[in-house]
N, C-alpha and C positions, 0 to 999 in steps of 0.2 A: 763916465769916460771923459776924458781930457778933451779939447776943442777940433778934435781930428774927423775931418772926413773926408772920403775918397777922393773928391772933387779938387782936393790941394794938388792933385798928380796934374789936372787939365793944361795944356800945353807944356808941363814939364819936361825935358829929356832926360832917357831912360835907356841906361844900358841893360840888359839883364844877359849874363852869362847861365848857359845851361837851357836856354829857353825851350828849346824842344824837347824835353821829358815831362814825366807827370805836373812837376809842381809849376815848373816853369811857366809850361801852355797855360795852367790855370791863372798864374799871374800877368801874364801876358793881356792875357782875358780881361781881367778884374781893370788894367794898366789900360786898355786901347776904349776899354765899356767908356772911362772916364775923361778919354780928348787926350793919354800924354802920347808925346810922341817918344815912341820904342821902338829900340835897334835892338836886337837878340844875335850873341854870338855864343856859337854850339856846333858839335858834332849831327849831323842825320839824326832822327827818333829813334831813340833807343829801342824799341819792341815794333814789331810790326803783330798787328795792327798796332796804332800811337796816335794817342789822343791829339797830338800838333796836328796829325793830317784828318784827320776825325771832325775836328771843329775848326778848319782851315784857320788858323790861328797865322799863317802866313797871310793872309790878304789885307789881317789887323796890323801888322808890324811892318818894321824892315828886318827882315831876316837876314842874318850872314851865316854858311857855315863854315864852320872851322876849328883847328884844332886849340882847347885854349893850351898847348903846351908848346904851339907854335906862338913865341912873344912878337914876331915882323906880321905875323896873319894879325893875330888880336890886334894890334897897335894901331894898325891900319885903320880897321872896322872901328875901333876905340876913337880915333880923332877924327874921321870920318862923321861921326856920330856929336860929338864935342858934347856929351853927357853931363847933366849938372848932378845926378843920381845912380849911383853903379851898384846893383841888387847881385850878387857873384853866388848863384847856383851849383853853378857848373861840379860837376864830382864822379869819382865813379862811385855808385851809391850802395852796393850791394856786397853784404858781409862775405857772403860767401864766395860769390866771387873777386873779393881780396885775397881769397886762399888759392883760390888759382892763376892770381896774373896780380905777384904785389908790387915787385915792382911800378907796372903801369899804373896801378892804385897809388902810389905814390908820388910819382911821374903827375898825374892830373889832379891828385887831389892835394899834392904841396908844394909842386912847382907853380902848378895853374894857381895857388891863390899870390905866389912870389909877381908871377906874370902881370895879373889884374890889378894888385898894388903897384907892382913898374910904371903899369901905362897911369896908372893917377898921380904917380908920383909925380909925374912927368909932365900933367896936365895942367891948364889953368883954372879950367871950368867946374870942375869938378867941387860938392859942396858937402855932399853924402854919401858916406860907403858902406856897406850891410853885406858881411861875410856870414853865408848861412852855413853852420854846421847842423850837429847833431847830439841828441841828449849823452850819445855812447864815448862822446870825448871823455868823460870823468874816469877814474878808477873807481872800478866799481868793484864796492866790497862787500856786493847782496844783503845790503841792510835795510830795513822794512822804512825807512825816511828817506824824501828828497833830497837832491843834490843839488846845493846851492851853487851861486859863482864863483864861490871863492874856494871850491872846493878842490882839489890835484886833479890836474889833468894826465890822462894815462890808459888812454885805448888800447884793450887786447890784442882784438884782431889786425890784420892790417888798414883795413875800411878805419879803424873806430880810432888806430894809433895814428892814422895818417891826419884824421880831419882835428886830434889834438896838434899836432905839428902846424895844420894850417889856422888854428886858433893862435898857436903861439908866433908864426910869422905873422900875421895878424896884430899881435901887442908889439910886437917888436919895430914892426914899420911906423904903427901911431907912434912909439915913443921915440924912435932916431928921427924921423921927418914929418911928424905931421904935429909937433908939437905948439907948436904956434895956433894949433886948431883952425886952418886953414880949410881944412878938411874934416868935418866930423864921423869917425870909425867906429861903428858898433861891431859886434859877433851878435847871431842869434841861435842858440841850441835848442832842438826845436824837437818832439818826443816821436813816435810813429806815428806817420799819416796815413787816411784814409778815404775816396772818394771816388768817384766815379772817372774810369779813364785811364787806372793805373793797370795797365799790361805789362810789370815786371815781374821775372820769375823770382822765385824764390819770398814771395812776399803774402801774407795767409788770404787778404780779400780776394786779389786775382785769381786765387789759387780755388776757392771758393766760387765766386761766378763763373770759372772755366768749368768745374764739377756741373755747377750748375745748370748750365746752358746744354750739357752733356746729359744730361739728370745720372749722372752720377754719383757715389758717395764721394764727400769730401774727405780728404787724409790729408789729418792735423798732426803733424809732426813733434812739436814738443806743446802738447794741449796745456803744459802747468806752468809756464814759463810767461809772466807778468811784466804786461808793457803799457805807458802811457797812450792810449789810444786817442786818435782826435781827427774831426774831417779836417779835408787839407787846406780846405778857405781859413780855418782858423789861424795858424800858423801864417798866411800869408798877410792876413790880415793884421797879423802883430808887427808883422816884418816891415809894411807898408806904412804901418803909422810909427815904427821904431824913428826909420829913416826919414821920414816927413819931419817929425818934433826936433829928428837934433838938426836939420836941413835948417830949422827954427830957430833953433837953441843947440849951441855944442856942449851945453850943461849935461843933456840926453846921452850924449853917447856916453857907449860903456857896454857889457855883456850881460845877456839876456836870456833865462830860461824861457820857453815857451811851450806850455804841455795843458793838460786839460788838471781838473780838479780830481782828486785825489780817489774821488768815487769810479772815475772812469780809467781807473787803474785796473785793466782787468787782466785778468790770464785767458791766454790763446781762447781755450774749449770754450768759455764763457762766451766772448767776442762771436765764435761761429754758433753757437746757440742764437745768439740776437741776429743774427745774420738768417739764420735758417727759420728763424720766426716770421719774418720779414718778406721771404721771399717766399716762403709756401711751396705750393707742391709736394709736399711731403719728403723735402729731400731730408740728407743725416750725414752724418761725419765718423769717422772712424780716428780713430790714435795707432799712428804707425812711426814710431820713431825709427828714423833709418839711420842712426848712427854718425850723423854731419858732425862738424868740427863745432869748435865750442863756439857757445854763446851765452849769450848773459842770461841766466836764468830771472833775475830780478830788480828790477830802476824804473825808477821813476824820479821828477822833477819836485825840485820846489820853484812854485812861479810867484813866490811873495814880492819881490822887487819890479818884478814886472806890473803885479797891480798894483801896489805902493806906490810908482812912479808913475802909472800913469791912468789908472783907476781901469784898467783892463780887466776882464774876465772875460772865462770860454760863454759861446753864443751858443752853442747844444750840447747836447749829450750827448753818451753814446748811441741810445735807442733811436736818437734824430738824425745821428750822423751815417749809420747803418742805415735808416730809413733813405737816406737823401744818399746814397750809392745803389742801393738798389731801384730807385724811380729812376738814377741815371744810366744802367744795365740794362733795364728794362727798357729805356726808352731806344738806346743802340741797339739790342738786337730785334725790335721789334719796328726797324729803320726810321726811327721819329727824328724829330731836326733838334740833334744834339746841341747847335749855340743857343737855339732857346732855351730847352732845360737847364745848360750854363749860366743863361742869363737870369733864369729864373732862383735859380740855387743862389749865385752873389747876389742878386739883389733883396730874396729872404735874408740873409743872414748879415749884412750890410743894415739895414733899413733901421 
């Protein structure tokens, strides 16, 4: 791997939009472990229980909340902050609830990233930008090979059309204003996450430790349907060293897959198999398709540029990444001191 380590973040400033949901807390985390200083601006946590207030992830940061579709609230918090690094999480993140509130899905997931480019545009400080989407921006034509960068962008749903819109404002603001490379602009499209801490609905792991902790059976909704799976340190980890190198070099920037190797392409049933391995007691899963609105039966990524450029590859598998959610499950309801096992999680997979 290329010369990157976390320690380039120590006294850095660090905006990160979205910071109070899954990925965010976790980056927050990885972000405060190593000295930078971080302002997170966001709505309240999405799920109650939420892993922000869980691993008090406020005591590491300056927290703001607020709406990123309010641009006078962000703007504030933004210069407030005078960020040399702006990590832009924030989204509404869940397919299906794009089907019922798209508008808003819209609203925060492509006005907010218009918002977050304003305030940098606007900024002096500002050195590095990392628009995180998702693998679902491509038009996906369920074909057994990854989806490179250069491939049409063209989300079904509303979730997956929205975060192509905000890839494409995204190119559009690098090339009307930031061409001078004043600012160096990545996207990173990033495959399904998984780890300890995520309490969103509609998503198979939670859906599975909730079974769990219940001992009940899990019901696995579309068991055949094949997704890139990967723990959520991974992804963040790519994200952290994207914006670190071009912060270094504006040669970096540019768009980025980021997904696990081709093995850990698994289908739903699969995935709760290693799950139900894992966790024991003897629990099981059932297949009950209820009929939801559509989704991608089949994608997955190609991540060749991303280790071409910078000699990246995934740090586990799925059997470790499964493993390393369920000791963190385990250790929440069994009341252990969740930032240690956090701590302990980044620093395995770091080291």
């Amino acid at each position: 791997m290329m010369n990157f380590n976390l320690s380039f973040y120590k006294e850095k400033r660090v905006f990160v939009t979205g910071h109070t949901g899954f990925k965010g807390s976790w980056l927050c985390k990885m972000l405060a472990n190593v000295g930078a200083i971080v302002t997170g601006y966001s709505l309240n946590p999405p799920t109650s229980p939420s892993l922000f207030e869980i691993a008090a992830i406020e005591q590491d940061i300056h927290s703001v909340i607020g709406d990123i579709r309010d641009y006078s609230s962000l703007k504030a918090a933004f210069d407030g902050a005078e960020p040399e690094i702006v990590l832009h999480l924030a989204a509404q993140p869940i397919v299906r609830d794009s089907y019922k509130a798209p508008a808003y899905t819209y609203e925060t997931n492509v006005m907010g990233t218009v918002n977050i480019l304003e305030c940098v545009r606007n900024s002096t400080c500002v050195k590095s930008f990392l628009n995180v989407t998702t693998d679902k921006v491509y038009l996906n034509k369920e074909w057994g090979w990854g989806y490179r960068e250069n491939e049409e962008l063209d989300g079904y749903d509303p979730y997956s059309n929205s975060k192509s819109c905000s890839e494409l404002v995204t190119h559009s603001y690098k090339n009307s204003f930031f061409s001078d490379g004043r600012v160096a602009i990545s996207t990173a499209r990033a495959g399904n996450v998984i780890g300890g801490g995520d309490f969103a609905n509609d998503r198979i792991i939670p859906d599975c430790i909730c079974a769990a902790i219940k001992h009940e059976d899990i019901v696995v909704r579309n068991p055949f349907s094949t997704r890139p799976y990967q723990h959520v340190l991974e992804p963040l980890y790519a994200y952290l060293m994207i914006a670190a190198m071009q912060y270094e070099d504006g040669k970096y920037a540019g768009y980025y897959n980021v997904g696990p190797d081709d093995v850990d392409c698994f289908q739903t049933g699969a995935l709760v198999d290693l799950f139900v391995k894992h966790w024991g007691d003897d629990i099981q899963w059932i297949n009950h398709y209820d009929g939801g609105p559509h989704e991608a039966n089949f994608l997955k990524l190609d991540c060749s540029k991303l280790k071409t450029t910078f000699g990246w590859k995934p740090h586990w598998n799925l059997d470790k990444a499964i493993a390393m959610v369920v000791e963190w499950s385990k250790c929440w309801v069994d009341n252990g001191d969740i930032r240690v096992c956090m701590d302990n999680e980044i620093r395995e997979l770091v080291v």
